[in-house]
Every structure is written in C-alpha cells, then in structure tokens.
C-alpha positions as CSV (number, residue, x, y, z in Angstrom):
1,X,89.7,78.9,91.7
2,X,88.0,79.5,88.3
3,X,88.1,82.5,86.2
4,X,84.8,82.8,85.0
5,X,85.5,86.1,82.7
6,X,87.3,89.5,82.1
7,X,86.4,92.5,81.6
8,X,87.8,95.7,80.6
9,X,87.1,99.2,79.7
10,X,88.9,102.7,79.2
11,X,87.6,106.2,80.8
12,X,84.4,107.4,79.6
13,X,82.1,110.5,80.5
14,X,78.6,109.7,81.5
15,X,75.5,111.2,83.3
16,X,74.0,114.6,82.8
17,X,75.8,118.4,83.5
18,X,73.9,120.3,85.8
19,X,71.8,117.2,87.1
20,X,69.5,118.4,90.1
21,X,70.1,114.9,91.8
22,X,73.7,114.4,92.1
23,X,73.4,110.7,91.1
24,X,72.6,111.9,87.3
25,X,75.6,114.6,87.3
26,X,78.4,114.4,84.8
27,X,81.5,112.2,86.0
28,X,84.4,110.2,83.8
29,X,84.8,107.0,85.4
30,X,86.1,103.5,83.8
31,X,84.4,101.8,86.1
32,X,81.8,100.1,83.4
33,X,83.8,97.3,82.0
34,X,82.6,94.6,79.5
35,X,83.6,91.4,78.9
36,X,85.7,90.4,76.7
37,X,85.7,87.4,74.6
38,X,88.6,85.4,73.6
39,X,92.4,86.0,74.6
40,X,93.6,89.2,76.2
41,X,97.0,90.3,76.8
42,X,98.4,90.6,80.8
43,X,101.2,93.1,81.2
44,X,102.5,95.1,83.7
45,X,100.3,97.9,84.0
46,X,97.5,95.6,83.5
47,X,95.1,94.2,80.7
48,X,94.9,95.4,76.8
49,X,91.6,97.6,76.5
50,X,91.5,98.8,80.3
51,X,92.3,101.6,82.0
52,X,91.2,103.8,85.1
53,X,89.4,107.5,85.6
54,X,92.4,108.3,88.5
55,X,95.9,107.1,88.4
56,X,96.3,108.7,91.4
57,X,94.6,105.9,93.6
58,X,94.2,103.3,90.6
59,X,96.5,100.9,88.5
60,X,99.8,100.3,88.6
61,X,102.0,97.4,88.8
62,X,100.4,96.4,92.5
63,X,96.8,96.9,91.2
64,X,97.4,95.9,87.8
65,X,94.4,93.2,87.6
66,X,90.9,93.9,89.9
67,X,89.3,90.9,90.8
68,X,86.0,89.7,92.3
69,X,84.5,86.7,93.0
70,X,81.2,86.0,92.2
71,X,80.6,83.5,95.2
72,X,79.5,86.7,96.8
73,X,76.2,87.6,94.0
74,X,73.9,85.9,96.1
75,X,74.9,88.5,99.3
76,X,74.4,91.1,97.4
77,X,71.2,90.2,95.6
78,X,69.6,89.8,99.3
79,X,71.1,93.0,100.4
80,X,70.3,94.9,97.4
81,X,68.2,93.2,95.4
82,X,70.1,93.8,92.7
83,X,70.8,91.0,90.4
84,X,75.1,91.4,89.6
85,X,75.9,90.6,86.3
86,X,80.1,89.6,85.9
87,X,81.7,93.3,86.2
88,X,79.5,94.9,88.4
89,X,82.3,95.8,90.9
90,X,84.3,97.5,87.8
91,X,86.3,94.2,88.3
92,X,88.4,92.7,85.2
93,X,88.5,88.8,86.4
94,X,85.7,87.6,88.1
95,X,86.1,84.4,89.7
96,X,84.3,81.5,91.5
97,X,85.6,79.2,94.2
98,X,88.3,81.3,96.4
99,X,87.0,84.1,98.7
100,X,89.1,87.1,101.0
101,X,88.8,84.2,103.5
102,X,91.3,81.5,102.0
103,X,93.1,84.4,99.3
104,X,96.3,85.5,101.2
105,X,98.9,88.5,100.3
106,X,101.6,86.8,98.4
107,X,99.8,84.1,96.7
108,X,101.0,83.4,93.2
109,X,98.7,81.8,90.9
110,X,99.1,80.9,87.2
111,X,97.0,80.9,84.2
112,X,98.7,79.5,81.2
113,X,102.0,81.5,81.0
114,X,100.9,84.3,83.2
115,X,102.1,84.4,86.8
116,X,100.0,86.5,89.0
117,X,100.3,87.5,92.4
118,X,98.1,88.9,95.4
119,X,99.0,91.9,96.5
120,X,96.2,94.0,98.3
121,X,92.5,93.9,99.5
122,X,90.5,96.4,96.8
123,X,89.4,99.4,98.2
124,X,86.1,100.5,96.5
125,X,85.5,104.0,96.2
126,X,82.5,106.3,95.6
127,X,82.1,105.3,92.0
128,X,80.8,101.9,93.5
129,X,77.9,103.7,95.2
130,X,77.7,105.9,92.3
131,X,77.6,103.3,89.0
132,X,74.8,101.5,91.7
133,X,72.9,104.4,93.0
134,X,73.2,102.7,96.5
135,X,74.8,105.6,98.4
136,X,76.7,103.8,100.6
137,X,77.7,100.8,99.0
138,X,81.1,101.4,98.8
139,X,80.8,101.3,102.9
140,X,78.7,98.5,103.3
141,X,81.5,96.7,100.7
142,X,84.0,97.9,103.2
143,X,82.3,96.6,106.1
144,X,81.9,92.7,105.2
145,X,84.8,92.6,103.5
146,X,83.7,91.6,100.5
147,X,86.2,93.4,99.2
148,X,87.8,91.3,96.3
149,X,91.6,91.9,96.0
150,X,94.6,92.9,93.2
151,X,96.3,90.8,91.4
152,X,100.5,92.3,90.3
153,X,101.7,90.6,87.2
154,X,105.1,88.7,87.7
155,X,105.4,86.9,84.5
156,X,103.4,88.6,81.0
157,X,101.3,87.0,78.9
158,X,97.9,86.0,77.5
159,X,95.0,84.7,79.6
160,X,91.4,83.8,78.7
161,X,87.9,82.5,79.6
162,X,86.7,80.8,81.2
163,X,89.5,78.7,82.3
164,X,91.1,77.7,86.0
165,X,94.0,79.0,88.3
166,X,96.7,76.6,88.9
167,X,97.1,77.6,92.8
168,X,101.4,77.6,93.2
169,X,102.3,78.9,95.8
170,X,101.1,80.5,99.5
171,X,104.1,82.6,101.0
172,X,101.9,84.0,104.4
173,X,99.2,81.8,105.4
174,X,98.3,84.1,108.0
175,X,97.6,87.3,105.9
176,X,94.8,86.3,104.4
177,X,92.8,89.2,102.4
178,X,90.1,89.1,105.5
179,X,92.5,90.0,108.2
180,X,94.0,92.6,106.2
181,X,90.7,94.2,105.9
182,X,90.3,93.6,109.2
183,X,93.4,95.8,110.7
184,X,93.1,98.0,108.1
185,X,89.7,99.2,107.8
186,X,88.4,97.8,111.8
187,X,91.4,97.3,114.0
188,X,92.4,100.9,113.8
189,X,94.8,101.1,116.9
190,X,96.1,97.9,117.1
191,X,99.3,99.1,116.6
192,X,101.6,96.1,116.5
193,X,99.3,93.9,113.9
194,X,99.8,97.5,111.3
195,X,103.6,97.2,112.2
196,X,103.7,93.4,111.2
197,X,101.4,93.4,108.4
198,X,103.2,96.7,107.2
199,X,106.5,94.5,107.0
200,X,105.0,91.8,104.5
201,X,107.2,91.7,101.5
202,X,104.5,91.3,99.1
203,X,102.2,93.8,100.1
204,X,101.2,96.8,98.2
205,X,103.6,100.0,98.5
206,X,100.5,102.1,99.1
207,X,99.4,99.8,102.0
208,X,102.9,99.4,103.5
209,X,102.8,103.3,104.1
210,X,99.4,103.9,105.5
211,X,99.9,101.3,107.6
212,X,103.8,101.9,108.6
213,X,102.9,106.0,109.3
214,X,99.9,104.6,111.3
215,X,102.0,102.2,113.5
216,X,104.9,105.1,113.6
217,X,102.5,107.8,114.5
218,X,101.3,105.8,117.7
219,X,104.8,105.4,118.4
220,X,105.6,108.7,118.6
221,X,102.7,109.9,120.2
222,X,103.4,106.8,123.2
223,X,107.4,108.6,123.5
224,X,106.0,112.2,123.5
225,X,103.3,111.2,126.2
226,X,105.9,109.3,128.7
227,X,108.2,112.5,127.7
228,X,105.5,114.8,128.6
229,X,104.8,115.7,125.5
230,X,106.6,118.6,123.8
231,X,107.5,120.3,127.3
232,X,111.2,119.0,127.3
C-alpha cells in the first residue's frame, strides 16, 4: 500500500449566516484539509496542523489518522461526476493499493519509525454531504462501504510523501474493514457476529460499545420474552 499524500487542517467557519438554502449556511467544520508537503509529525492524538470541528465523535487515540484510498476516485466520479482531488473525504492519508476488502482491524503497518494500527471503519457524517453538496453522500458512502478506516498510532514519529507501507503484521484475517461495515451498518440483528466482533481486542472503544449494548440488548429482550416479559 502507498501513501500517496497527507493532509491536514484545523476548524474553520465557512458559508453564509442566514443562508436561504441550507447548503450556504454558516457551519465550523475541519473537514477541508490540504496537503502538506514535506515531513509531518505522527503523535497520539494525531498529525501536527490537524484537528476536528467535534471531539465528541472525532479524534482521539483510536481515530487518530483518517484515511482513504483513492482506488475508489473513479466510483465516485461515475456516481457523482465529481472529479476527487486527494482530501476530498476530509481524509489525512490518502492511499493507493489496499481497499476495506483486504484492510483488517488490527493490522499494523509501518512507515519509517511510525507504527500504525487499524482500528475502525470511518463513519462519514453530514459534513460529507455538506462540503459536496450531495445530500446524501454521506449515505450512499455508508452503503458501499467505501468507507476508508482509522489508523491509532502505536509508535510516534515522522512520516511523509509519497512513500510506501511496510505491511507487518495481520492479527484477524477475518475482520476485515468490509465485514465490519457489514454487521455494523447492514446486519443489524445478527446478534452473535456484534457479540464476536464486539470482543476484538483491537477494535475501537466506541465500536466495542455500540456493538456490545446492541448484542446485550437483544439478550435481554430474548430472557424477558421466554420470562414473559416484565409480568414476573
């Protein structure tokens, strides 16, 4: 897999107050990101220069790096019509020659003396559909899981491009990115795969709980129905 460039960018205010059409209204977002040329610093918390509009559902150390991969452009430019450039998913790597299909959670990659690992399928939100005007983008994203996924950063340090992943290691083979999407997002009551998936080491803290109060919800309800309910 290549990393074909990064981009960053910090929370800004765009679009117009009291827009008629909502597409034009005022929002902060840091969602635009441009590239960046030369080395940039890996931490933590993420890259030097970026940043996100809502801590609440962005960064942190399990969504520290956002990355796409650009084998999917052409898709989009027949769905869309919409030529991508590199960032147009409000990505920070964008990368060529691994997709949700073969990118499992748990895989550690390396770049140089940063040490990276998968760690969840990226969720886009409305600011997808809103940077693109495409209303629901974010949904059709969703859909063909074309998702891209987070990097966490085990080991700090700089990376730059373009340059190439050395692949090290695959700890579930059978988690890829795609069937993560696929329980989560499509497989809604198939209550054993959330249970198992929930129970990967490596996989995001946020996902572990949506996915283990989903599988413990259905268990409940299954013991309250054979119980007849709450009439005991």
């Amino acid at each position: 897999m290549k990393l074909l460039s990064i981009q960053v960018g910090k929370p800004k205010t765009v679009g117009v107050a009291g827009a008629a059409n909502p597409m034009d209204r005022e929002w902060t977002t840091a969602f635009f990101k441009e590239p960046v040329s030369g080395p940039v610093y890996a931490g933590e918390l993420g890259l030097d220069g970026d940043g996100q509009g809502d801590m609440s559902v962005h960064g942190g150390p399990d969504k520290a790096i956002n990355i796409y991969p650009q084998d999917h452009h052409a898709y989009w430019l027949k769905d869309l019509g919409i030529e991508m450039p590199h960032g147009a998913f409000g990505e920070n790597f964008t990368t060529q020659g691994m997709t949700e299909d073969e990118v499992c959670i748990g895989d550690i990659f390396r770049m140089g003396p940063v040490l990276l690992q998968v760690t969840q399928p990226r969720e886009p939100c409305w600011k997808l559909a809103r940077r693109w005007r495409v209303k629901d983008l974010a949904l059709r994203v969703q859909t063909t899981g074309k998702t891209g996924w987070y990097f966490r950063v085990l080991e700090e340090g700089i990376v730059e491009a373009p340059s190439e992943f050395e692949f090290v290691k695959c700890l579930y083979p059978h988690w890829t990115i795609t069937e993560a999407n696929q329980i989560m997002h499509h497989r809604k009551t198939n209550w054993q795969a959330a249970h198992e998936l929930a129970e990967c080491p490596e996989l995001a803290q946020t996902w572990k709980t949506a996915l283990s109060l989903r599988a413990t919800t259905k268990t409940v309800a299954s013991s309250e129905a054979r119980l007849g309910g709450n009439d005991i």
